[in-house]
Biopython code that builds the backbone (N, CA, C, O; Angstrom):
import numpy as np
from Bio.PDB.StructureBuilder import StructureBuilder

atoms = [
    (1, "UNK", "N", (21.011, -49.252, -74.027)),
    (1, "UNK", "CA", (21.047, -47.993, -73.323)),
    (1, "UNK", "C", (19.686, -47.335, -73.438)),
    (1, "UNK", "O", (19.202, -47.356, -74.570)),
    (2, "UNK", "N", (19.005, -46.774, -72.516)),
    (2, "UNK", "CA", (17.975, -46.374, -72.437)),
    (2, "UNK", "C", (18.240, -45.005, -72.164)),
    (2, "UNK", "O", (19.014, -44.795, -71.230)),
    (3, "UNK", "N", (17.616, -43.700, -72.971)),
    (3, "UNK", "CA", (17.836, -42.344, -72.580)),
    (3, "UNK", "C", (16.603, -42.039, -71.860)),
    (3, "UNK", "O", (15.495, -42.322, -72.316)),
    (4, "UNK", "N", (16.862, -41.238, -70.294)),
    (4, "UNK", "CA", (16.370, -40.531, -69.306)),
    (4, "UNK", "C", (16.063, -39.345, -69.908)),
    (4, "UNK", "O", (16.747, -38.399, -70.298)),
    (5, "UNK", "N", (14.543, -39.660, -69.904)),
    (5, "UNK", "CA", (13.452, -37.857, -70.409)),
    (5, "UNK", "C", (12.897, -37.733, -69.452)),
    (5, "UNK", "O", (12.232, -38.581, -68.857)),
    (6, "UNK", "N", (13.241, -35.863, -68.969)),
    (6, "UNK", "CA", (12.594, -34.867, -68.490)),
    (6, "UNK", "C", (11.239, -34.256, -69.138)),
    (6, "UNK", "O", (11.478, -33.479, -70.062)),
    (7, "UNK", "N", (10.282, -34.389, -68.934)),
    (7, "UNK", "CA", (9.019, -33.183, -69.426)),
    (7, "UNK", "C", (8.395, -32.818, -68.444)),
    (7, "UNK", "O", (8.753, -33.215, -67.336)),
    (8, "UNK", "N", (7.321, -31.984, -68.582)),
    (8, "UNK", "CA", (6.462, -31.287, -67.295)),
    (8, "UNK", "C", (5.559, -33.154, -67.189)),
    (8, "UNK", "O", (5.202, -33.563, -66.084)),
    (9, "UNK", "N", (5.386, -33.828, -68.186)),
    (9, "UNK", "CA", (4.433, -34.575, -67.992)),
    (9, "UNK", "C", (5.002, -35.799, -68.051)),
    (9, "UNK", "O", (4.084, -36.602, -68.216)),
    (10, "UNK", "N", (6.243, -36.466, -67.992)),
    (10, "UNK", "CA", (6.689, -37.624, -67.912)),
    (10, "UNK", "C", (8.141, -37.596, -67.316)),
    (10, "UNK", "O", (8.961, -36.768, -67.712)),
    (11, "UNK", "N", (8.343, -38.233, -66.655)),
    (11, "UNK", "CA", (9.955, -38.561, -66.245)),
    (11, "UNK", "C", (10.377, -39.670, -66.008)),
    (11, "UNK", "O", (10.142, -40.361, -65.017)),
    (12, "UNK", "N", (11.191, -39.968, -67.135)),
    (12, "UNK", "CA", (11.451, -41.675, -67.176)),
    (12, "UNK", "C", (12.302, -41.735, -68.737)),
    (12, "UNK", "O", (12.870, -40.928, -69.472)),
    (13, "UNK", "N", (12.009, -43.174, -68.728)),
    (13, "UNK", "CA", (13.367, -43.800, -69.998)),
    (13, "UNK", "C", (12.272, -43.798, -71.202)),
    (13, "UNK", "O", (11.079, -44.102, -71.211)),
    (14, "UNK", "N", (13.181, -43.320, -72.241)),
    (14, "UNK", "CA", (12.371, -43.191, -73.672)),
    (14, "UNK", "C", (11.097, -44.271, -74.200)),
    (14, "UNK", "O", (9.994, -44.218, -74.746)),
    (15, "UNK", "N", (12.021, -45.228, -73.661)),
    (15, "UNK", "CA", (11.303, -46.492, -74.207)),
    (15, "UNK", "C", (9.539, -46.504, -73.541)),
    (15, "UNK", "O", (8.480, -46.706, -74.134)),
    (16, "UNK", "N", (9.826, -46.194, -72.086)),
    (16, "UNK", "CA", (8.751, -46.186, -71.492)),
    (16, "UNK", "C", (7.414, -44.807, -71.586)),
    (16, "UNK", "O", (6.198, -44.861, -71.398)),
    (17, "UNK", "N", (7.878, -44.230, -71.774)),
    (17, "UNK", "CA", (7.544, -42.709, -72.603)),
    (17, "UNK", "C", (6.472, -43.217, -74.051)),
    (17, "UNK", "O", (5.259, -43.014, -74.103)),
    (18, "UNK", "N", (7.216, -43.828, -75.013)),
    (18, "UNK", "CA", (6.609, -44.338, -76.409)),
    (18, "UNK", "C", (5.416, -45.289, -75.734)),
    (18, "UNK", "O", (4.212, -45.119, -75.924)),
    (19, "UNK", "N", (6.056, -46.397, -74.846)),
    (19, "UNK", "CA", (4.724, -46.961, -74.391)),
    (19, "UNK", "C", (3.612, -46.704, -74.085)),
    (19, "UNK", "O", (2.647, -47.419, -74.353)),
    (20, "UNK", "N", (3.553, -45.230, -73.237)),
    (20, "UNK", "CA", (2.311, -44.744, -72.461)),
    (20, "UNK", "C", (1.658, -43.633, -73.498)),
    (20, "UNK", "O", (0.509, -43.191, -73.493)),
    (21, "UNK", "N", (2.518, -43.389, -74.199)),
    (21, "UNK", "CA", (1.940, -42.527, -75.793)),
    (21, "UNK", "C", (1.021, -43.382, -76.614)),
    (21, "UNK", "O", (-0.105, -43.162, -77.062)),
    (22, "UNK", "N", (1.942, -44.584, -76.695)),
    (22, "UNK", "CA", (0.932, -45.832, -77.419)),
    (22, "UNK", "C", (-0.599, -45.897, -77.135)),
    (22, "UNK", "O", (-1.532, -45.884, -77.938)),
    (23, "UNK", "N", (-0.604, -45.971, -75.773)),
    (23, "UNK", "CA", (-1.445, -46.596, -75.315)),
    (23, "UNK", "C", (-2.657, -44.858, -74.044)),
    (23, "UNK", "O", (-3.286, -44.624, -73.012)),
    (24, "UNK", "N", (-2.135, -44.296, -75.320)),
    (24, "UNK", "CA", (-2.389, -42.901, -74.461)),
    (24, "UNK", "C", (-3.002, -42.586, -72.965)),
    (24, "UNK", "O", (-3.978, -41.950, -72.567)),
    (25, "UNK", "N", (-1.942, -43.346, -72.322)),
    (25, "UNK", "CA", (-1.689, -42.926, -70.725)),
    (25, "UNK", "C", (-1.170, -41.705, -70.670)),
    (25, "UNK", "O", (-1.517, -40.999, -69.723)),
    (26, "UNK", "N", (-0.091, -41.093, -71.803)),
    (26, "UNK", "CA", (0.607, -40.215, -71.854)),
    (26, "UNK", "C", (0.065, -39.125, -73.177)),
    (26, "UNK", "O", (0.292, -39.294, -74.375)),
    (27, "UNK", "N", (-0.691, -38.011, -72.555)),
    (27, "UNK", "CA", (-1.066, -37.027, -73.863)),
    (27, "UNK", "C", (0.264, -36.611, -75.042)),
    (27, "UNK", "O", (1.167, -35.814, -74.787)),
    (28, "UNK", "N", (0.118, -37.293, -76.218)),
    (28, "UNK", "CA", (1.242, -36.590, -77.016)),
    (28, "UNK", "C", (1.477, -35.100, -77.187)),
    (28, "UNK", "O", (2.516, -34.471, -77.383)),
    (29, "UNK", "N", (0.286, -34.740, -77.064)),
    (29, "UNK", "CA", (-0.002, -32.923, -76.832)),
    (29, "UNK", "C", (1.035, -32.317, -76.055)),
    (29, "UNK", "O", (1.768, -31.422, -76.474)),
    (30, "UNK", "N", (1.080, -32.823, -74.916)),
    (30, "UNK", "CA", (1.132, -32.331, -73.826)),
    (30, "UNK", "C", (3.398, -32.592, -73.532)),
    (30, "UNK", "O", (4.215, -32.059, -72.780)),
    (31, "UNK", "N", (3.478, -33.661, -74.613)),
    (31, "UNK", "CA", (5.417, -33.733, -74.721)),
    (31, "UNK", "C", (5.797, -32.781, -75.449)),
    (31, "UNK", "O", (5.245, -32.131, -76.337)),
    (32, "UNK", "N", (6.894, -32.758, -74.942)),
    (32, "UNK", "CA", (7.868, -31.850, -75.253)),
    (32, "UNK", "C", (8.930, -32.318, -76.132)),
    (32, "UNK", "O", (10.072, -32.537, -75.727)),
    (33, "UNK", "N", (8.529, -32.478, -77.408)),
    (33, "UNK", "CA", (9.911, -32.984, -78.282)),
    (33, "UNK", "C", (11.020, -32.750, -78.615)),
    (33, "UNK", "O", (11.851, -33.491, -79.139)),
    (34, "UNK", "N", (11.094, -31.370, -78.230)),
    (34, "UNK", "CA", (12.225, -30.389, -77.907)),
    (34, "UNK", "C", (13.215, -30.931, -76.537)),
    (34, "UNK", "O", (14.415, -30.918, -76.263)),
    (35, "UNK", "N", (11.967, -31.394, -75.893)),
    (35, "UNK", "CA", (13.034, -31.750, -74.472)),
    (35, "UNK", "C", (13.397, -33.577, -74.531)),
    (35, "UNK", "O", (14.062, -34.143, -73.664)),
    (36, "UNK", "N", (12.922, -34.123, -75.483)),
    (36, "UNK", "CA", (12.896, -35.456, -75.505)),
    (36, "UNK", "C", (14.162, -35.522, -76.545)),
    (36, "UNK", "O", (15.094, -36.235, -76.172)),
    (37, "UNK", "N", (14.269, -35.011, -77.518)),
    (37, "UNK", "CA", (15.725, -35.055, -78.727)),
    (37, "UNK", "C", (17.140, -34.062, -77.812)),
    (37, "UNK", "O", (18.335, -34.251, -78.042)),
    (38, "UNK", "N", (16.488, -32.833, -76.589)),
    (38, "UNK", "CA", (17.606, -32.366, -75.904)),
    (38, "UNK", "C", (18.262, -33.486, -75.279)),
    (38, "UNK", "O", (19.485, -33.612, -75.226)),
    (39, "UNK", "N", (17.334, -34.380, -74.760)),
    (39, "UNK", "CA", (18.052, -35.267, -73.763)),
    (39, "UNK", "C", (18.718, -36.465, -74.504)),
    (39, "UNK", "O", (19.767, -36.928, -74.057)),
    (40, "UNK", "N", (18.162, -36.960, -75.579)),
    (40, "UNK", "CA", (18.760, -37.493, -76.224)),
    (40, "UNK", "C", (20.279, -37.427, -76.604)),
    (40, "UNK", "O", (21.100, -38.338, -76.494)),
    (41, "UNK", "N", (20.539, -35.760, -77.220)),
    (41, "UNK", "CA", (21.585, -35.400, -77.287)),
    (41, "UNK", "C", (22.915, -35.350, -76.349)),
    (41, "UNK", "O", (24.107, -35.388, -76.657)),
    (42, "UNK", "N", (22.402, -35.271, -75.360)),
    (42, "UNK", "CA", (23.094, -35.468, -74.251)),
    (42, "UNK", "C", (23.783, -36.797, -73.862)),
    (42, "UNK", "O", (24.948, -36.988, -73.514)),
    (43, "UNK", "N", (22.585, -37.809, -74.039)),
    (43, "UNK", "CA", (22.725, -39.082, -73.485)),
    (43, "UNK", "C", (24.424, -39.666, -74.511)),
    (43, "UNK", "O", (25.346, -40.388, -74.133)),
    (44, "UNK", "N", (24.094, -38.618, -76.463)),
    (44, "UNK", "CA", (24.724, -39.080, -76.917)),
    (44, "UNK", "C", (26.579, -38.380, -76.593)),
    (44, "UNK", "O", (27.674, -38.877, -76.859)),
    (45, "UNK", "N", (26.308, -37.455, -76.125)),
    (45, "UNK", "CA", (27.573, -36.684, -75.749)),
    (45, "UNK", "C", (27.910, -37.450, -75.172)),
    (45, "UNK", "O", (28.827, -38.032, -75.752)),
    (46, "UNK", "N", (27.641, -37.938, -74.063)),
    (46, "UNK", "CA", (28.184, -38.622, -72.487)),
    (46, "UNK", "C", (28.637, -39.919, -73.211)),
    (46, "UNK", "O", (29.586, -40.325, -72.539)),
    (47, "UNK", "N", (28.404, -40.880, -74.382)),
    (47, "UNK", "CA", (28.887, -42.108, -75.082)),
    (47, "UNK", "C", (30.404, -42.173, -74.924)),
    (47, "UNK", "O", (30.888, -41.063, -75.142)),
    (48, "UNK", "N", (31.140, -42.916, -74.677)),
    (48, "UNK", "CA", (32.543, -42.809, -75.300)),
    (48, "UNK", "C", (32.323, -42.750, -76.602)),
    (48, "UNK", "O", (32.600, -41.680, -77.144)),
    (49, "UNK", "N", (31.682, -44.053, -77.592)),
    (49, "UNK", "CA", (31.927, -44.245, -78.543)),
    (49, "UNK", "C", (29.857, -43.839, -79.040)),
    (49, "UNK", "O", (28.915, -43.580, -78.293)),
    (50, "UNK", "N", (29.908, -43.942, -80.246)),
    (50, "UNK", "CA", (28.712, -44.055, -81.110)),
    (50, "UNK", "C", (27.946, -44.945, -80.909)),
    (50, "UNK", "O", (28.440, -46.027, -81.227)),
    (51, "UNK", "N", (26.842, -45.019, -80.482)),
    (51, "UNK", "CA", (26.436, -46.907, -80.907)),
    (51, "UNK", "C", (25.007, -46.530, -81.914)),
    (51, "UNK", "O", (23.853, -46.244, -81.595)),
    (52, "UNK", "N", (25.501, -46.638, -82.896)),
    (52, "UNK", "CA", (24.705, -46.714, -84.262)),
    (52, "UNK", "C", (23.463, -47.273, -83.984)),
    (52, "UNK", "O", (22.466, -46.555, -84.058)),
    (53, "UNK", "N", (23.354, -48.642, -83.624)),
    (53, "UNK", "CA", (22.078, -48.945, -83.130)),
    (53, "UNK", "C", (21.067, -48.232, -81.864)),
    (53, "UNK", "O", (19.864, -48.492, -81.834)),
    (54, "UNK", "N", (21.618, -47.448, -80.994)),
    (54, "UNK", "CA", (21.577, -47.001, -80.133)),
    (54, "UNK", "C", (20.422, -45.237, -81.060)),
    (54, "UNK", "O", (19.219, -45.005, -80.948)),
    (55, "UNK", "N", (21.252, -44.613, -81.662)),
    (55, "UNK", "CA", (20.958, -43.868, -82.433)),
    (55, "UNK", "C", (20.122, -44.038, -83.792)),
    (55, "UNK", "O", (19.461, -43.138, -84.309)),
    (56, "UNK", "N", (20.253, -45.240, -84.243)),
    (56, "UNK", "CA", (18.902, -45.491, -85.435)),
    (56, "UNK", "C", (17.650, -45.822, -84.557)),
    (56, "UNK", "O", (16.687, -45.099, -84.818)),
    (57, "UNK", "N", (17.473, -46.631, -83.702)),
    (57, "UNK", "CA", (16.863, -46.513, -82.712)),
    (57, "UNK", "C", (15.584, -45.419, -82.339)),
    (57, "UNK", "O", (14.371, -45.487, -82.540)),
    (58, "UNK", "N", (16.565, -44.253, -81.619)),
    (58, "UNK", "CA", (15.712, -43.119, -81.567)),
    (58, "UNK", "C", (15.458, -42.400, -82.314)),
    (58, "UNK", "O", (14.577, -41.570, -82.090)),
    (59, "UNK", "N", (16.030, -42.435, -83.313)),
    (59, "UNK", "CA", (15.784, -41.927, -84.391)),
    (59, "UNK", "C", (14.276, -42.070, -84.870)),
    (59, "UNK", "O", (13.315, -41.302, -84.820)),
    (60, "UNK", "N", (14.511, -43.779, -85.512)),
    (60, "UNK", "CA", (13.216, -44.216, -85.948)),
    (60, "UNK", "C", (11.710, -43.837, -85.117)),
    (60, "UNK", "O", (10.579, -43.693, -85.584)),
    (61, "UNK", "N", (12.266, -43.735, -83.545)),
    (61, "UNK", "CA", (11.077, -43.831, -82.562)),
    (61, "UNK", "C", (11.042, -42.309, -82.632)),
    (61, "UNK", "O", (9.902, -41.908, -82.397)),
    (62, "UNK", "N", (11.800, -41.452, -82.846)),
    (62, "UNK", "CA", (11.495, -39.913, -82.563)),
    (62, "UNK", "C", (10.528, -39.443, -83.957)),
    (62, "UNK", "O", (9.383, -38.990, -83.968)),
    (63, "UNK", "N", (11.078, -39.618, -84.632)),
    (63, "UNK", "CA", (10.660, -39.549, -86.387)),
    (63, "UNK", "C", (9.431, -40.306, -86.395)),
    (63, "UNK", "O", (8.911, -40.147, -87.500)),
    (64, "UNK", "N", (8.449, -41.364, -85.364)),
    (64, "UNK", "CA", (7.454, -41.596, -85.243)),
    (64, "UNK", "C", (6.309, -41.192, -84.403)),
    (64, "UNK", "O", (5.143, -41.566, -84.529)),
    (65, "UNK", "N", (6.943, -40.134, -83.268)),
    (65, "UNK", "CA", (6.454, -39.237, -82.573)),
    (65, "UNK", "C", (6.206, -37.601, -82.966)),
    (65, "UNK", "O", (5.547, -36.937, -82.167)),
    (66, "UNK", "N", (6.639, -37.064, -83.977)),
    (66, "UNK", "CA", (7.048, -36.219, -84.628)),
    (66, "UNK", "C", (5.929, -36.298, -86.125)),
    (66, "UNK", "O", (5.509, -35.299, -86.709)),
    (67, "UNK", "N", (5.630, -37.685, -86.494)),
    (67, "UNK", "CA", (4.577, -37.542, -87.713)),
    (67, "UNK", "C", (3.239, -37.788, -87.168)),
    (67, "UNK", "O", (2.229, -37.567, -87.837)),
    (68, "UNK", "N", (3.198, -38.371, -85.621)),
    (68, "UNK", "CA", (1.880, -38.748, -85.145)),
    (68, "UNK", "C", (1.172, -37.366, -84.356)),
    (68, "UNK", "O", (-0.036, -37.153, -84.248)),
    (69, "UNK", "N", (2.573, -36.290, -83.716)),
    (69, "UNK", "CA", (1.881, -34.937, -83.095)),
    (69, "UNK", "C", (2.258, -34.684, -84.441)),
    (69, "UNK", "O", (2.418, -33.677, -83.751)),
    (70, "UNK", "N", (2.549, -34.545, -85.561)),
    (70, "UNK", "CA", (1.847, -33.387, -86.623)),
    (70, "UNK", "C", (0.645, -33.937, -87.260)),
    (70, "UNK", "O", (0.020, -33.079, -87.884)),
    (71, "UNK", "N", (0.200, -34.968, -87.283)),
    (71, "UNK", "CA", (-0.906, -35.671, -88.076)),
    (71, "UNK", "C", (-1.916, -35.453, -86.968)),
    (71, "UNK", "O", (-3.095, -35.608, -87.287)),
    (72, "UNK", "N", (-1.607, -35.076, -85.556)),
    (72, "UNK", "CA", (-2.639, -34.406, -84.549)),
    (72, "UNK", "C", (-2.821, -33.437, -84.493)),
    (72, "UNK", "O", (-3.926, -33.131, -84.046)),
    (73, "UNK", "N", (-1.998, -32.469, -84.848)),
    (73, "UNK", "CA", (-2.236, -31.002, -85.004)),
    (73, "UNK", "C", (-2.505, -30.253, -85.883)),
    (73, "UNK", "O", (-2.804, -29.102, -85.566)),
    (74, "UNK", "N", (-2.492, -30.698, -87.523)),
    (74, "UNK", "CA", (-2.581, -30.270, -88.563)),
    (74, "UNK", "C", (-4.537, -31.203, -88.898)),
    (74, "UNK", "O", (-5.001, -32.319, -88.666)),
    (75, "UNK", "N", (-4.966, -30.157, -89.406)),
    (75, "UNK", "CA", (-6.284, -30.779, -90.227)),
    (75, "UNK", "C", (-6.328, -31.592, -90.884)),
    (75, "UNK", "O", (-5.142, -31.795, -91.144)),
    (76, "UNK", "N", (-6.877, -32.268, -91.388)),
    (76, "UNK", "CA", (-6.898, -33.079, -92.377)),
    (76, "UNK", "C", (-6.941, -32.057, -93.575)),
    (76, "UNK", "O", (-7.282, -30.876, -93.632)),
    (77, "UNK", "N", (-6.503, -32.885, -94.445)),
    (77, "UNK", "CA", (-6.298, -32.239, -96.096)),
    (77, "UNK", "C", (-7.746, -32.267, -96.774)),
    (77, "UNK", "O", (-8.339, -32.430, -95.707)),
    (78, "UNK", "N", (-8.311, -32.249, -97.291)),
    (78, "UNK", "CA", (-9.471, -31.812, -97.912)),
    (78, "UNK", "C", (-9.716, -33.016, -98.537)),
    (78, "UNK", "O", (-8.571, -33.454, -98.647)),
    (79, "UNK", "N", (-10.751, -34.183, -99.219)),
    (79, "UNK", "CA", (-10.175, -35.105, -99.562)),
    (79, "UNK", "C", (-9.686, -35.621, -99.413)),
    (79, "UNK", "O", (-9.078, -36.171, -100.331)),
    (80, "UNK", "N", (-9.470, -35.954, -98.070)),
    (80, "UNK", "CA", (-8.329, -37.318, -97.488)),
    (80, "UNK", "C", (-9.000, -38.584, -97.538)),
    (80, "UNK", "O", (-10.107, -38.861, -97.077)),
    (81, "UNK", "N", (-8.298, -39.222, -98.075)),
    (81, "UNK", "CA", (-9.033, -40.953, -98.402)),
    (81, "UNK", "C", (-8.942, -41.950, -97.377)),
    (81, "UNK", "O", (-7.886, -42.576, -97.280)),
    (82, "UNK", "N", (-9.849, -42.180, -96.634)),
    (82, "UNK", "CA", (-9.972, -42.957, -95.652)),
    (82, "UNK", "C", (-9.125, -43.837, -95.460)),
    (82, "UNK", "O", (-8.473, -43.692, -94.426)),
    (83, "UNK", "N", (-8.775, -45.130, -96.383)),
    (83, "UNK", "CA", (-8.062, -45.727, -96.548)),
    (83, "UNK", "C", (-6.582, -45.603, -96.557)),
    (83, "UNK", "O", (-5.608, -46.243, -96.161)),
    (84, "UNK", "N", (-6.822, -44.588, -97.131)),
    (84, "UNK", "CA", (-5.381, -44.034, -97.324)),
    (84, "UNK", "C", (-4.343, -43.872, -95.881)),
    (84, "UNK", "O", (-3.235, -44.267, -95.520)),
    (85, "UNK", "N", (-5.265, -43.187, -95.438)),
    (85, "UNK", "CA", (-4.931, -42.384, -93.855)),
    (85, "UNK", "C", (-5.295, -43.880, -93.067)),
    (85, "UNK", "O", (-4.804, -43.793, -91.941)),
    (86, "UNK", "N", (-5.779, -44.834, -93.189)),
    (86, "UNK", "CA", (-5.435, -46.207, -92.431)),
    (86, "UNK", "C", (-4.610, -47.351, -92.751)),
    (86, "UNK", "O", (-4.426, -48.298, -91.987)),
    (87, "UNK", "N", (-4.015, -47.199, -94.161)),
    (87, "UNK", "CA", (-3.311, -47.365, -94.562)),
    (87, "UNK", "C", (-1.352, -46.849, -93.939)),
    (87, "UNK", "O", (-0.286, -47.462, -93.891)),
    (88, "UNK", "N", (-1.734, -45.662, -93.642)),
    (88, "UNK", "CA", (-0.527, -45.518, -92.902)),
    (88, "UNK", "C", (-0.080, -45.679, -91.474)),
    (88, "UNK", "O", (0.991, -45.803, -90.881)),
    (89, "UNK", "N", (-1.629, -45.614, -91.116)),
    (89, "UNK", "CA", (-1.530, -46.095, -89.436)),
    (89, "UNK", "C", (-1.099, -47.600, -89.604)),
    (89, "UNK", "O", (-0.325, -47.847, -88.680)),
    (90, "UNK", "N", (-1.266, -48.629, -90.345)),
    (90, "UNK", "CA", (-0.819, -49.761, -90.654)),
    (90, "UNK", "C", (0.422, -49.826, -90.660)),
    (90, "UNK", "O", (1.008, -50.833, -90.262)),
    (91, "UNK", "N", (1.127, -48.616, -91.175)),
    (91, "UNK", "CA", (2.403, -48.476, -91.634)),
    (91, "UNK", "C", (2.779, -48.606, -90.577)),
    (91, "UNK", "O", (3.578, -49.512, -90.337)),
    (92, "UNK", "N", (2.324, -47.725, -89.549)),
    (92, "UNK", "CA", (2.945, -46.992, -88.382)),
    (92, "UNK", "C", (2.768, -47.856, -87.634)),
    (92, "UNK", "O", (3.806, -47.883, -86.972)),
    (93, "UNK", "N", (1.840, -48.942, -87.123)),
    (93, "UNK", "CA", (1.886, -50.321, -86.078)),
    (93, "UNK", "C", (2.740, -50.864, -86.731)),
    (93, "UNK", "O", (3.787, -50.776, -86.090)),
    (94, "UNK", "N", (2.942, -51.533, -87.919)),
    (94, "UNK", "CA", (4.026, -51.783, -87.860)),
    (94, "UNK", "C", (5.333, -51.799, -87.936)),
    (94, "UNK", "O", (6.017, -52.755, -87.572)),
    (95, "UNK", "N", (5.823, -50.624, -88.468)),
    (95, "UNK", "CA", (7.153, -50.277, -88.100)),
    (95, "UNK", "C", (7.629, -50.097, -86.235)),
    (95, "UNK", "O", (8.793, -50.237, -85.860)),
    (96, "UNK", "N", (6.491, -49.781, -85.305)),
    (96, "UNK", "CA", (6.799, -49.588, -83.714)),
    (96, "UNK", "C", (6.488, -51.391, -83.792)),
    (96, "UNK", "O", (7.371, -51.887, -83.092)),
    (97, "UNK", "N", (5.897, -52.137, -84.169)),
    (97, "UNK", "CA", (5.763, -53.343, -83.647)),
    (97, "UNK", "C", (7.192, -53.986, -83.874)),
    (97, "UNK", "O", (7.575, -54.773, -83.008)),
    (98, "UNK", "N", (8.092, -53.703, -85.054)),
    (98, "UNK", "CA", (9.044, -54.185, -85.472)),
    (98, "UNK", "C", (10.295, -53.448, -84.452)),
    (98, "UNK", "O", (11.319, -53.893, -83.934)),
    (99, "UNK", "N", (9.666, -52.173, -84.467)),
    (99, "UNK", "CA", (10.681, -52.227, -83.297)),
    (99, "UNK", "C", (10.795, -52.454, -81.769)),
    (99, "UNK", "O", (11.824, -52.479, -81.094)),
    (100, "UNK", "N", (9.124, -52.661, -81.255)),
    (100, "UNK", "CA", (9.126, -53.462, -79.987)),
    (100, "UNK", "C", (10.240, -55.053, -80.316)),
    (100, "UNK", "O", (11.268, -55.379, -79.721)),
    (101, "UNK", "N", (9.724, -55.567, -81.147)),
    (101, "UNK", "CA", (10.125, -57.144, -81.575)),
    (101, "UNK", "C", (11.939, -56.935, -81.084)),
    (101, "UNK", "O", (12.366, -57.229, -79.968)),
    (102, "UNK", "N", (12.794, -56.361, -82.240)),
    (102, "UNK", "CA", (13.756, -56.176, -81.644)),
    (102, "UNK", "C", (14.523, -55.450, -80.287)),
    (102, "UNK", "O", (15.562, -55.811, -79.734)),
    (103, "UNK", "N", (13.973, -54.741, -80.086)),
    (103, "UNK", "CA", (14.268, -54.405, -78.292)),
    (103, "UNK", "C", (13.659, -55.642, -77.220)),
    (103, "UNK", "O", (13.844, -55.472, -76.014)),
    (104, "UNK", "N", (13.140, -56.527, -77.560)),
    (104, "UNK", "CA", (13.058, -57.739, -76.940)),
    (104, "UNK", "C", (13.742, -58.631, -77.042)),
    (104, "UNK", "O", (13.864, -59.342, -76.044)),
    (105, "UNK", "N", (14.432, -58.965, -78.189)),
    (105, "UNK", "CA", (15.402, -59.369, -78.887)),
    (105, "UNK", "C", (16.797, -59.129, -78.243)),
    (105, "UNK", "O", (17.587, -59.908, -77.708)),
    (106, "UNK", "N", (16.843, -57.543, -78.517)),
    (106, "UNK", "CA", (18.406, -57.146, -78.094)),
    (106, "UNK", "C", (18.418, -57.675, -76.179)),
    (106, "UNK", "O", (19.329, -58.387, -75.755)),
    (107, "UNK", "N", (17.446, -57.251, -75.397)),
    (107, "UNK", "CA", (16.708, -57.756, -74.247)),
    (107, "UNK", "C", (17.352, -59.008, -73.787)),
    (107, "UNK", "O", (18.144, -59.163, -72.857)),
    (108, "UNK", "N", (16.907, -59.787, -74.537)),
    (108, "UNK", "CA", (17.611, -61.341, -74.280)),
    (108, "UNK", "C", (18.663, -61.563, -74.661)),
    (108, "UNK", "O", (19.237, -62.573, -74.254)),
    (109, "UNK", "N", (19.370, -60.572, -75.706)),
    (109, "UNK", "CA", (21.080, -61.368, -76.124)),
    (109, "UNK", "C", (21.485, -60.271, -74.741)),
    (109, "UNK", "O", (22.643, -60.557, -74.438)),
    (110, "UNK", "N", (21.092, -59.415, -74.033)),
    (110, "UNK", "CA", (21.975, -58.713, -72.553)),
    (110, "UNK", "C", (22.101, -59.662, -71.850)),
    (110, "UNK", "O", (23.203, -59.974, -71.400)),
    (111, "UNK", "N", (20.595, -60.585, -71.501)),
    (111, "UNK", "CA", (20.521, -61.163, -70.569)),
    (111, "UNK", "C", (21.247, -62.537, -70.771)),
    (111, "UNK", "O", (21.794, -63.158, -69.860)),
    (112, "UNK", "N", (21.196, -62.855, -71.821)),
    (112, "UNK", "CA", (22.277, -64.400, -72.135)),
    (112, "UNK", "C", (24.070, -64.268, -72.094)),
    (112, "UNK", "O", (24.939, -65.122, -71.921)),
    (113, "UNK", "N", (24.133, -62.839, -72.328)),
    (113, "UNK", "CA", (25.742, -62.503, -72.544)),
    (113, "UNK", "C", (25.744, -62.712, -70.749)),
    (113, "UNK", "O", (26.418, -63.609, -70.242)),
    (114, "UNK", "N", (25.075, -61.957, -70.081)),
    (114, "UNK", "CA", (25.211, -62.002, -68.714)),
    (114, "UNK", "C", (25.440, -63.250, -67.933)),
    (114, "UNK", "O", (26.363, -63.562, -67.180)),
    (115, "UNK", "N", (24.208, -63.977, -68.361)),
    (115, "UNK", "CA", (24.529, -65.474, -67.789)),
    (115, "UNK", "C", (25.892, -66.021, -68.258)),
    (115, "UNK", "O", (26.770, -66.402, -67.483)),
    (116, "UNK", "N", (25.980, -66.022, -69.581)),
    (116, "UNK", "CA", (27.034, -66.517, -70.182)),
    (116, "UNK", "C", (28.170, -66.223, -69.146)),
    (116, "UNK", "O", (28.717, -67.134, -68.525)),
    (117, "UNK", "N", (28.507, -64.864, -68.988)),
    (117, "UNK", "CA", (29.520, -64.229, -68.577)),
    (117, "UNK", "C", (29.834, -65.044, -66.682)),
    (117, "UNK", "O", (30.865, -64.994, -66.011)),
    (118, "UNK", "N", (28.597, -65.650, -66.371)),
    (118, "UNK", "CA", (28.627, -65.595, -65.161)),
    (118, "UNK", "C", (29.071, -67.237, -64.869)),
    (118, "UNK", "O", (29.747, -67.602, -63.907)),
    (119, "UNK", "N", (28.450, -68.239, -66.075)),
    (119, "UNK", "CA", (28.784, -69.393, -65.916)),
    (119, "UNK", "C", (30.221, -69.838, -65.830)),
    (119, "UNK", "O", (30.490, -71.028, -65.667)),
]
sb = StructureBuilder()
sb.init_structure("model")
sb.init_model(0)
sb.init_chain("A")
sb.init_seg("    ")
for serial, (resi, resn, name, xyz) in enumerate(atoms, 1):
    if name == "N":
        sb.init_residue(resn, " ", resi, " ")
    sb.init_atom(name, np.array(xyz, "f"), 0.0, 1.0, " ", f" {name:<3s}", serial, name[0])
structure = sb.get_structure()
């Protein structure tokens, strides 16, 4: 399930949103995280049921948009150790790389259940 975000500066599915942030096509400045977790909420109302994965999900990806505009908007700390602070950007490629990996993943078990379903 992919959740549909409204902002003044993007309109489209979450997933595709994180992409153009990545790759700053899309100013993080300029989102609205307020309107990106509203819609979220929504997407989750409208569920019949929960889907846990569905929700750790955005979670993880919101909670990574959320430390990258405060680590843009806040100064650096006085003494910040170079390493340190690239050290977590390390962190941070790879926890989004791990979760590109599995949304490619989940990707292909849709598309095999489908075939499956069709053979």
């Amino acid at each position: 399930m992919s959740v549909a975000v409204s902002t003044p500066v993007f309109d489209g599915p979450f997933d595709l949103l994180l992409h153009l942030i990545l790759k700053d096509e899309v100013d993080l400045y300029e989102v609205s995280l307020s309107s990106v977790v509203d819609a979220y909420v929504t997407a989750l109302e409208q569920m019949d049921t929960l889907e846990l994965e569905v929700a750790t999900e955005f979670l993880l990806i919101a909670a990574t948009l959320v430390e990258l505009k405060s680590r843009r908007l806040l100064p650096d700390p006085p003494g910040s150790d170079l390493d340190e602070e690239l050290a977590l950007w390390e962190e941070r490629d790879l926890l989004l790389a791990r979760l590109l990996e599995c949304k490619t993943f989940k990707d292909a078990a849709q598309s095999l259940q489908v075939l499956s379903a069709e053979a």
